[in-house]
N, C-alpha and C positions, 0 to 999 in steps of 0.2 A: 741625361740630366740637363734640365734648360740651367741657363746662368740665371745667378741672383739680380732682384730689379735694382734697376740703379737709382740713383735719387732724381727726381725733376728738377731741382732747383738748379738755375743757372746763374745764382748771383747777384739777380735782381731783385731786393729783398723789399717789395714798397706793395703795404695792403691798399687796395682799390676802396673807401668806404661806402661807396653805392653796390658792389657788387659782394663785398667780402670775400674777394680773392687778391690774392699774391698776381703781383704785374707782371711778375719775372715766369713764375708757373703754373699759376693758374690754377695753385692748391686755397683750400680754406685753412685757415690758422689750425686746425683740429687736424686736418690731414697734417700738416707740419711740424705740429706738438708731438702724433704720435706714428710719423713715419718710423725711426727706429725701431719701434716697439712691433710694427706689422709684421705680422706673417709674409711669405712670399706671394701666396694667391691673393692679399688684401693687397698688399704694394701691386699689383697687378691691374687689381680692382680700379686702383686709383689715376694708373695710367690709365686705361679705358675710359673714366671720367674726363680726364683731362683732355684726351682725342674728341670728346663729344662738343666738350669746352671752347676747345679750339675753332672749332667747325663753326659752333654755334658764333661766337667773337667775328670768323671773317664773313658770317653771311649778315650781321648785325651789320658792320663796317660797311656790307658791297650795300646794303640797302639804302644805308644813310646818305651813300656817294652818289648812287643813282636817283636819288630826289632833287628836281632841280633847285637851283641857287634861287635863295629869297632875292628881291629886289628890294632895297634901301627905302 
């Protein structure tokens, strides 16, 4: 028997309004409304989202980094 999923959030409770996600997890308000209510394989579901999320965030991040610097 796997263990039950745990919650994502860690705290940082601040929605993004261009992305409509949570800064802290990276959940949409609807994944957060109704984490309680999920089943085990939906709370699953969402962490797998979240992995994808994440991914997606630091390869956004490394792109914008590797663009050189405007000049003034």
């Amino acid at each position: 028997m796997t263990a039950p999923a745990a919650s994502p959030c860690i705290n940082i409770c601040q929605m993004d309004e261009t992305s409509g996600l949570c800064s802290g997890c990276l959940r949409t308000l609807d994944e957060i409304a109704f984490w309680s209510v999920l089943d085990e394989e939906d709370k699953r579901q969402v962490w797998r989202q979240l992995e994808a999320r994440r991914i997606q965030a630091v390869q956004a991040l490394q792109a914008l980094q590797a663009q050189p610097a405007s000049k003034p």
